[in-house]
Residue frames as qw, qx, qy, qz and C-alpha x, y, z in Angstrom:
[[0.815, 0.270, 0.476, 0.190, -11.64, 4.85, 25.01],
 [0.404, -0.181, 0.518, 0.732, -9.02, 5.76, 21.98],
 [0.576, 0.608, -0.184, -0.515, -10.20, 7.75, 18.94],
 [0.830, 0.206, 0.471, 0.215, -10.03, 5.26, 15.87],
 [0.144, 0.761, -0.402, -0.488, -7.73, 6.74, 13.42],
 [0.840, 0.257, 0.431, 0.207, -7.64, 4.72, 9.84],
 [0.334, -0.666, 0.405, 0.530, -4.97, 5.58, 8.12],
 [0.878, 0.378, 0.264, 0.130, -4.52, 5.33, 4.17],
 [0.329, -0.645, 0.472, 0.503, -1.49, 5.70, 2.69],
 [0.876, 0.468, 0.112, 0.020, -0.51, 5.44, -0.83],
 [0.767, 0.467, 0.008, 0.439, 2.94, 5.91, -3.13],
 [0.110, 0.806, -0.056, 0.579, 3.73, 9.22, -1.66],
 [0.636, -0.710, 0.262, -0.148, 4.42, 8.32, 2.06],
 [0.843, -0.320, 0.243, 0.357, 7.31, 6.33, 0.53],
 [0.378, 0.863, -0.121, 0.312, 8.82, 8.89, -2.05],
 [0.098, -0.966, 0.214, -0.108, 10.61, 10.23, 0.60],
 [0.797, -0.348, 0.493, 0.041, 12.33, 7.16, 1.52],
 [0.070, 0.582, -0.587, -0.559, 13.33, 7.11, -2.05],
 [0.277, -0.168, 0.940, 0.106, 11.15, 4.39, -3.07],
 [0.498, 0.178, 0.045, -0.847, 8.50, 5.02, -5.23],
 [0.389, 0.061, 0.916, -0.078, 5.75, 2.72, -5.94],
 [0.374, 0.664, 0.286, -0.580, 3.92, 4.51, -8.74],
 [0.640, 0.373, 0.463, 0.486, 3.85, 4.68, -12.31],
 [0.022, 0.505, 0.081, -0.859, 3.91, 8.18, -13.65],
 [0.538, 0.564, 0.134, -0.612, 2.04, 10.18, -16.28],
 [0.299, 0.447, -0.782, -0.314, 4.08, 7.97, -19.24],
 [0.941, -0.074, 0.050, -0.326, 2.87, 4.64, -17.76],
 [0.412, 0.434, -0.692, 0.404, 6.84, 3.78, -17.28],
 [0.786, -0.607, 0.006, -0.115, 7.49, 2.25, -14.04],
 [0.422, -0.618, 0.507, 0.426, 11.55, 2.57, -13.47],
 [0.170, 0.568, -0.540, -0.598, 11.66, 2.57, -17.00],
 [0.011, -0.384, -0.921, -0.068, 9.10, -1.05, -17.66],
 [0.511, -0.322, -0.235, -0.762, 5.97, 0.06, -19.29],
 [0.537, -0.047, 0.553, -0.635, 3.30, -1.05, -16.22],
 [0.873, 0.170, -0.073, -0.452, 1.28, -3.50, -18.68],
 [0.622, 0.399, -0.648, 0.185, 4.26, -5.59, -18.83],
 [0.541, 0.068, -0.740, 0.395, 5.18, -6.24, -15.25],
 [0.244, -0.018, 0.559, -0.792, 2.72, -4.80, -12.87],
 [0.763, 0.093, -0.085, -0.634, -0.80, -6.86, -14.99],
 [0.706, -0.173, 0.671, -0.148, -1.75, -10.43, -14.99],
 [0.838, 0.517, 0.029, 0.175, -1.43, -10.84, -19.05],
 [0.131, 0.842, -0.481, 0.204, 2.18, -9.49, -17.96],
 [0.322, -0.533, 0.775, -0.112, 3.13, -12.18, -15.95],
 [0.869, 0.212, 0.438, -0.090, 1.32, -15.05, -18.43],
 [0.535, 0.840, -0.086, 0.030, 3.35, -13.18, -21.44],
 [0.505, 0.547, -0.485, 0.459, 6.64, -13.04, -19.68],
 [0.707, -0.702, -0.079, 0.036, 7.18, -14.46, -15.66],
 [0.661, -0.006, -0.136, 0.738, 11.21, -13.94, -16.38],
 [0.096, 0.634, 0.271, 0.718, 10.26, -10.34, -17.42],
 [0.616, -0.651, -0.194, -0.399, 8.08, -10.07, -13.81],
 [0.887, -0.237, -0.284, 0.278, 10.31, -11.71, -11.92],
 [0.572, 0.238, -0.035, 0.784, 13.44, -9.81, -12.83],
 [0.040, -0.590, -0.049, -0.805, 11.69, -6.47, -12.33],
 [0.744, -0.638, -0.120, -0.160, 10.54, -7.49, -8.51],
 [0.877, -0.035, -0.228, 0.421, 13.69, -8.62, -7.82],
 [0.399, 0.405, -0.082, 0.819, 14.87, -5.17, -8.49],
 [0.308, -0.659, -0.139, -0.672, 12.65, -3.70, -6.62],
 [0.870, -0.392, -0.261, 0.146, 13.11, -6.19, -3.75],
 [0.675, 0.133, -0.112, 0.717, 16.74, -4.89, -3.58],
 [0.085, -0.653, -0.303, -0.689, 15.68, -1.68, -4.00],
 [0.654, -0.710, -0.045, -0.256, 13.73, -1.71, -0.78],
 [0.814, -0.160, -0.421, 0.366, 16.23, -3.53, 0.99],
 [0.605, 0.066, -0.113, 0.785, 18.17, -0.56, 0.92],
 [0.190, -0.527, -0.243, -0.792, 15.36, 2.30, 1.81],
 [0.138, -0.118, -0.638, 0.748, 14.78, 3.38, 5.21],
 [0.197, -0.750, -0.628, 0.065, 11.24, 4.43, 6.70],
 [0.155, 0.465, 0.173, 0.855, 10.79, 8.33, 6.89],
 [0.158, -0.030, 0.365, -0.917, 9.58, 10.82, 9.12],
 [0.413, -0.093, 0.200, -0.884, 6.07, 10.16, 8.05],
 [0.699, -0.055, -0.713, 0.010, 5.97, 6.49, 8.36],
 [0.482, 0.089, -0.743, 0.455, 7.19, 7.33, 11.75],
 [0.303, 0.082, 0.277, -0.908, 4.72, 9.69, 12.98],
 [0.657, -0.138, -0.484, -0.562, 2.06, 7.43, 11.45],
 [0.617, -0.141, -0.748, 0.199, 3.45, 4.39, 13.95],
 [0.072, 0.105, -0.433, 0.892, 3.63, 7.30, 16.91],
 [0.481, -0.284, -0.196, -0.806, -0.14, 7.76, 16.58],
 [0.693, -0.304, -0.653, 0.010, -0.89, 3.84, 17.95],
 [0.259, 0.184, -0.525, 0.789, 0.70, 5.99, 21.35],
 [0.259, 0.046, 0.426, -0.865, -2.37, 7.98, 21.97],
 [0.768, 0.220, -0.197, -0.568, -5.18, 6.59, 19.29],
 [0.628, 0.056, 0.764, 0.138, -5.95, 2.74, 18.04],
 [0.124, 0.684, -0.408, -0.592, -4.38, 2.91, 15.04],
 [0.884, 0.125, 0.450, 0.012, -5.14, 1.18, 11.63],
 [0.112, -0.624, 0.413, 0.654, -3.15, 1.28, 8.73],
 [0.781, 0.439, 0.440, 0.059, -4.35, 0.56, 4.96],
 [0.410, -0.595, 0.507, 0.470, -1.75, 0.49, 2.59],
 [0.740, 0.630, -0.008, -0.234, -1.85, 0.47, -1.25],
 [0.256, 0.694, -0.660, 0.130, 2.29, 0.42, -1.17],
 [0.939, 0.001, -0.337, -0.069, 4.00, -3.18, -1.46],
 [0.289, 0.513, -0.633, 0.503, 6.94, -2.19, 0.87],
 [0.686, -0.471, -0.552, 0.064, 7.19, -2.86, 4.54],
 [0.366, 0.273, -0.370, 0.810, 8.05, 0.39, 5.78],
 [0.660, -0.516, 0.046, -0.543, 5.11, 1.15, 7.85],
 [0.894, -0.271, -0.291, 0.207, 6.19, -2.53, 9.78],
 [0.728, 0.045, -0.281, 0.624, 9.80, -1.23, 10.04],
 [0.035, -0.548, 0.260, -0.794, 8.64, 2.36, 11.35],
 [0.017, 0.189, -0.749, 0.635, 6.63, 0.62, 14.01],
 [0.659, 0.136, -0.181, -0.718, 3.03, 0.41, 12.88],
 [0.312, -0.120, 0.917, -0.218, 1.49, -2.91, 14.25],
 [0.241, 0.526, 0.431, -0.692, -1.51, -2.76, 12.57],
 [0.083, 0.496, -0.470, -0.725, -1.55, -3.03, 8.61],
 [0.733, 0.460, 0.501, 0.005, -3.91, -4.27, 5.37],
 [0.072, -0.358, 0.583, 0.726, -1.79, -4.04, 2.39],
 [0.604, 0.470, 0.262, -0.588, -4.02, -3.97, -0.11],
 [0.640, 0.685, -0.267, -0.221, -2.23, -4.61, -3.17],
 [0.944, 0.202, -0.175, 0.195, 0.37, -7.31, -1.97],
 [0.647, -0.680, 0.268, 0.215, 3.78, -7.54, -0.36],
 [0.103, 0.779, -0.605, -0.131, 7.55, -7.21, -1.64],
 [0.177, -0.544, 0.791, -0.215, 8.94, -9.48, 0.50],
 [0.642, 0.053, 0.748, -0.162, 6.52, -12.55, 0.24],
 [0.466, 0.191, -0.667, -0.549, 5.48, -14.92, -3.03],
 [0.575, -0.114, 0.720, -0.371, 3.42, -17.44, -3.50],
 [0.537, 0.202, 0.790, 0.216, 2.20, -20.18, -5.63],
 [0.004, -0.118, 0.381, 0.917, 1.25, -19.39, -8.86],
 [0.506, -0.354, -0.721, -0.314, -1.94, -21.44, -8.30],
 [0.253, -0.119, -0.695, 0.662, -1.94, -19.72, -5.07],
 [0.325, -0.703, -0.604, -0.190, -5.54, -18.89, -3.36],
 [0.223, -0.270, 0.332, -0.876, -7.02, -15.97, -1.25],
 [0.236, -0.510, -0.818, -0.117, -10.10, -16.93, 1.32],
 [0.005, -0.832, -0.493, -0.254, -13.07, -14.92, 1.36],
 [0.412, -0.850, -0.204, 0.258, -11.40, -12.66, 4.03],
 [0.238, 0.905, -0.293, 0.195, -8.64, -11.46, 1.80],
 [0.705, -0.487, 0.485, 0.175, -6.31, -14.49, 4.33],
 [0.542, 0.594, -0.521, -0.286, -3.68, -15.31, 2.03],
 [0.907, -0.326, 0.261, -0.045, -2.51, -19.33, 1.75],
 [0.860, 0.365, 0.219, 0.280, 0.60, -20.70, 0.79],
 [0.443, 0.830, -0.180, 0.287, 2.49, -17.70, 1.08],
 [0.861, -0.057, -0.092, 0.498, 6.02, -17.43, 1.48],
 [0.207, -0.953, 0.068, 0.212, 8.41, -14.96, 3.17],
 [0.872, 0.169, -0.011, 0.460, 11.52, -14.37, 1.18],
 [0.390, -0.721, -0.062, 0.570, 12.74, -11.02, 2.55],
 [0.244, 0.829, -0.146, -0.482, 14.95, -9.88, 0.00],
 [0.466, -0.200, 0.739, 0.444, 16.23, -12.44, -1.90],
 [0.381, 0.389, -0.385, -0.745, 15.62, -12.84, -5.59],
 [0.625, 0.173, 0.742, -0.170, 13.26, -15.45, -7.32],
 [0.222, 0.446, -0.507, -0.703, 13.75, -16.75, -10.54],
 [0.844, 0.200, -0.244, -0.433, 12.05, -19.24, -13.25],
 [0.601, 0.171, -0.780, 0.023, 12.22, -22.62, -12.10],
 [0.038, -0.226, 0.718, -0.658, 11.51, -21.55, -8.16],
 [0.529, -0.393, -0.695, -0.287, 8.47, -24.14, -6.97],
 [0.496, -0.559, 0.329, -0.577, 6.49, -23.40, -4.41],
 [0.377, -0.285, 0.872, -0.123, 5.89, -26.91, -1.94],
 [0.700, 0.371, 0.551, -0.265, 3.15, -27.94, -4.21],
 [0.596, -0.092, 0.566, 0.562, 5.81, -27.40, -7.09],
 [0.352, 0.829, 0.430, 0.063, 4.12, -24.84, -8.64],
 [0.436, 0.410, -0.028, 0.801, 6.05, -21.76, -9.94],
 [0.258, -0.632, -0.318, 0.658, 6.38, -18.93, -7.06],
 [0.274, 0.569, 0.321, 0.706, 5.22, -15.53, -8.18],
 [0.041, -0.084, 0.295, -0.951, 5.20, -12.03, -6.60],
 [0.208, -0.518, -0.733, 0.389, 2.57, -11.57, -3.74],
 [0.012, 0.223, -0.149, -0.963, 1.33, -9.02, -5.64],
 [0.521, 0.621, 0.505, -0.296, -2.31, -7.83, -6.65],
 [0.246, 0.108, 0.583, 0.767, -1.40, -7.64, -10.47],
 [0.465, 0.307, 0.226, -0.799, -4.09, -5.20, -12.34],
 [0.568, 0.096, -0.551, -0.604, -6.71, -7.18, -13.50],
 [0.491, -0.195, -0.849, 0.019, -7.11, -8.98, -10.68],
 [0.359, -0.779, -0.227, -0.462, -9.47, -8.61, -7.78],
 [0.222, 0.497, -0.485, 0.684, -8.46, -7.04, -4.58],
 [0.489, -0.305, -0.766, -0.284, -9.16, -9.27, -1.99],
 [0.334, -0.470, -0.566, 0.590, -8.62, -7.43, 1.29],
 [0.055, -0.437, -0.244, -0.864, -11.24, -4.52, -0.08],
 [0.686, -0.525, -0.484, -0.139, -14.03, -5.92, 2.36],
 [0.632, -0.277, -0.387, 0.611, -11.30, -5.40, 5.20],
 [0.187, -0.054, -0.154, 0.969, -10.60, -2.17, 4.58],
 [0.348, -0.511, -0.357, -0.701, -13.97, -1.03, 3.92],
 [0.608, -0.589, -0.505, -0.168, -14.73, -2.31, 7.04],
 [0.635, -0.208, -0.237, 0.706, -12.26, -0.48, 8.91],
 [0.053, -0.339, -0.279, -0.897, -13.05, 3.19, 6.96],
 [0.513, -0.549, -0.518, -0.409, -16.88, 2.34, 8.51],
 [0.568, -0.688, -0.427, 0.144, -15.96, 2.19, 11.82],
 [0.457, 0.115, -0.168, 0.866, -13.02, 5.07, 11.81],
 [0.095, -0.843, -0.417, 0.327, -13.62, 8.12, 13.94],
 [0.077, 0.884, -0.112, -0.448, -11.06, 9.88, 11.87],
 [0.822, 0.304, 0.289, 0.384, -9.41, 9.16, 8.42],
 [0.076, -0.855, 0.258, 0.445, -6.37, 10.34, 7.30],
 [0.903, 0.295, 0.294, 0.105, -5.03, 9.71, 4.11],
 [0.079, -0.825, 0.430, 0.358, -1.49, 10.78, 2.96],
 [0.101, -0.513, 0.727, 0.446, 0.13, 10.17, -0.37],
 [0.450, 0.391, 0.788, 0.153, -2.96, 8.61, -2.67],
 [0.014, 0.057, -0.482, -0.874, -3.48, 10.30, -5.72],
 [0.442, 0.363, 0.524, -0.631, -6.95, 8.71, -5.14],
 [0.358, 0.543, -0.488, -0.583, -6.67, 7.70, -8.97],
 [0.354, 0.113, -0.919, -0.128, -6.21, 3.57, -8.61],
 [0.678, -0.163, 0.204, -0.688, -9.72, 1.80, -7.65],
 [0.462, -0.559, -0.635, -0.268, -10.99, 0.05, -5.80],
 [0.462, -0.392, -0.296, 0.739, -8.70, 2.00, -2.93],
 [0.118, 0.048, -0.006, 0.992, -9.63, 5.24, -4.18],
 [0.449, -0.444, -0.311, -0.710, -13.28, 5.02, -3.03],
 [0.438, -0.175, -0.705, 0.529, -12.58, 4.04, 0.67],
 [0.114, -0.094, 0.235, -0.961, -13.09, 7.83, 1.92],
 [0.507, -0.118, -0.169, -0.837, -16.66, 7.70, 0.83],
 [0.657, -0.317, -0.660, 0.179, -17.46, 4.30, 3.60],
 [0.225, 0.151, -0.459, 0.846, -16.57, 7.03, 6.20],
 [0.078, -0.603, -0.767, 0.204, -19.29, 7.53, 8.94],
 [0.019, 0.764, 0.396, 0.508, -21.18, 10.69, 8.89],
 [0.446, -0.883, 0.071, -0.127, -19.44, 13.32, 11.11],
 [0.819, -0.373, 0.203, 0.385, -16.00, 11.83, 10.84],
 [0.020, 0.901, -0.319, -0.295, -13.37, 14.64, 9.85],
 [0.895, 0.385, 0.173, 0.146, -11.04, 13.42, 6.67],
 [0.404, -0.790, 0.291, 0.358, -7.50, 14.37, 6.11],
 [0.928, 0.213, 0.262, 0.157, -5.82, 14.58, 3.39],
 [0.229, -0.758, 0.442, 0.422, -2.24, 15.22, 2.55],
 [0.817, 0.209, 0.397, 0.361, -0.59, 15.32, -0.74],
 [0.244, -0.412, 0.177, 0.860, 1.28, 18.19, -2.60],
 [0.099, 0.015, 0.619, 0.779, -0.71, 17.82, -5.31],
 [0.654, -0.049, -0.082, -0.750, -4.81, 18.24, -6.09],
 [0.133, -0.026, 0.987, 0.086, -6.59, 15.24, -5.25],
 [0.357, -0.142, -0.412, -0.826, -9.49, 14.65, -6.97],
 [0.287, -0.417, -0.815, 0.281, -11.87, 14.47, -3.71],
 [0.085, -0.304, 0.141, -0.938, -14.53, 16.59, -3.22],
 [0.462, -0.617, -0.632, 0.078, -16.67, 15.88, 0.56],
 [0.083, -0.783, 0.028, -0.616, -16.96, 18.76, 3.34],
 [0.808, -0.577, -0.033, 0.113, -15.81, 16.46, 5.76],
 [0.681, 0.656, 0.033, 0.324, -12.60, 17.26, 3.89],
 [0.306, -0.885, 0.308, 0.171, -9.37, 19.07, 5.29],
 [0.774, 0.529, -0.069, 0.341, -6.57, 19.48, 2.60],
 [0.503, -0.662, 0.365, 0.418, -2.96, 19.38, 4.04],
 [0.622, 0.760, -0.162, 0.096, -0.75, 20.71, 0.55],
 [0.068, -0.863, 0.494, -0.078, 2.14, 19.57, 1.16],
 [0.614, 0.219, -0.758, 0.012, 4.69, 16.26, 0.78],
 [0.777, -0.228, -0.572, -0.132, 4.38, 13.39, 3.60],
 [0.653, -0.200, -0.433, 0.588, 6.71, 14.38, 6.14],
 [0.053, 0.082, -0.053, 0.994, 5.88, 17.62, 6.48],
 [0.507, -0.374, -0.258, -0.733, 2.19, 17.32, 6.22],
 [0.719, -0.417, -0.556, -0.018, 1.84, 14.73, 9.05],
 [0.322, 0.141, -0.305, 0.885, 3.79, 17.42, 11.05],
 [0.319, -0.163, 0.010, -0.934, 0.55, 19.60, 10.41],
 [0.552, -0.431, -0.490, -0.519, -1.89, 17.18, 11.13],
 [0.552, -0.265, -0.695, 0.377, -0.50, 16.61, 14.82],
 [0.115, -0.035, -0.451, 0.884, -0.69, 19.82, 15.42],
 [0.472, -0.149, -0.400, -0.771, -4.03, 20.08, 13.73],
 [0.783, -0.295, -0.476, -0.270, -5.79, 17.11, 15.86],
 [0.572, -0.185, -0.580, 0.550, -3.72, 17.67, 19.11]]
């Protein structure tokens, strides 16, 4: 039988790809303060505002290619059974090859009703694939509601947590590359890990984890998933 390998990923496994999904230490987000177009009083205050700034981002992606360590994540499903949990709203883990995926926080590419529903499992209804096109004020879903980004806005709750927790619980090895480990309810996954299961983590920077199941790869996404193959092969 396959080792389980869960996989978290956060902002940093798409840097390289040029595509960042992060605010930074300002609370800017390409140059939009974050309370404005990444919170739910952000999109009741202003949905042109929200809109516009997905859009860009939509584009954005369009034009951003998976990376080395997108691709070496999808490579793993080769020898291991491979999940992926995802904090990042892109779809480059799909387009490196990675079958396998709980976005946590919501999708680029899809919208849905503004009166649109999660059930209990974190299933979304109602949603809609729009790839890369743009969506402005006036776009109804079929039930004629306004369409809004398929996005976990902060302040709301995050509904495929349960999933991933349950995934973490049953992993024989977690690796996490590119989470700052900073945005909760995703930054307390690790600590669901069974007892005896070895933890990876890659980022250039400190993260602020401290377990002894622990193994700290310093270093940026493509490179560090270099070291962990050789490290676990």
């Amino acid at each position: 039988m396959k080792k389980h390998i869960v996989v978290l990923t956060g902002a940093g496994v798409s840097a390289e790809s040029g595509f960042a999904t992060f605010r930074d230490a300002g609370g800017l987000w390409e140059q939009y303060d974050v309370n404005d177009v990444a919170s739910i009083e952000g999109w009741y205050k202003n949905r042109q505002l929200v809109l516009q700034f997905y859009n860009e981002r939509r584009a954005q992606l369009k034009d951003a290619k998976p990376n080395a360590a997108h691709e070496a994540i999808a490579a793993l499903e080769k020898d291991y059974d491979v999940d992926v949990i995802t904090q990042n709203v892109d779809n480059l883990h799909e387009r490196a090859g990675s079958t396998r995926i709980v976005h946590l926080h919501g999708e680029l590419t899809k919208v849905r009703p503004e009166n649109g529903v999660y059930d209990r499992t974190g299933s979304e209804k109602e949603v809609i694939d729009v790839g890369y096109r743009p969506v402005i004020l006036g776009d109804t879903a079929p039930n004629g509601n306004q369409l809004r980004p398929h996005i976990v806005f902060f302040g709301e709750a995050v509904p495929k947590i349960e999933k991933a927790i349950d995934l973490v619980q049953k992993a024989d090895i977690l690796l996490i590359v590119g989470s700052s480990l900073q945005v909760y309810p995703a930054a307390g996954l690790y600590r669901y890990a069974p007892n005896g299961c070895p933890i990876y983590v890659i980022d250039p920077k400190p993260v602020p984890i401290s377990d002894p199941r622990v193994t700290f790869i310093s270093d940026v996404a493509t490179r560090g998933m270099q070291k962990f193959m050789e490290l676990i092969s």
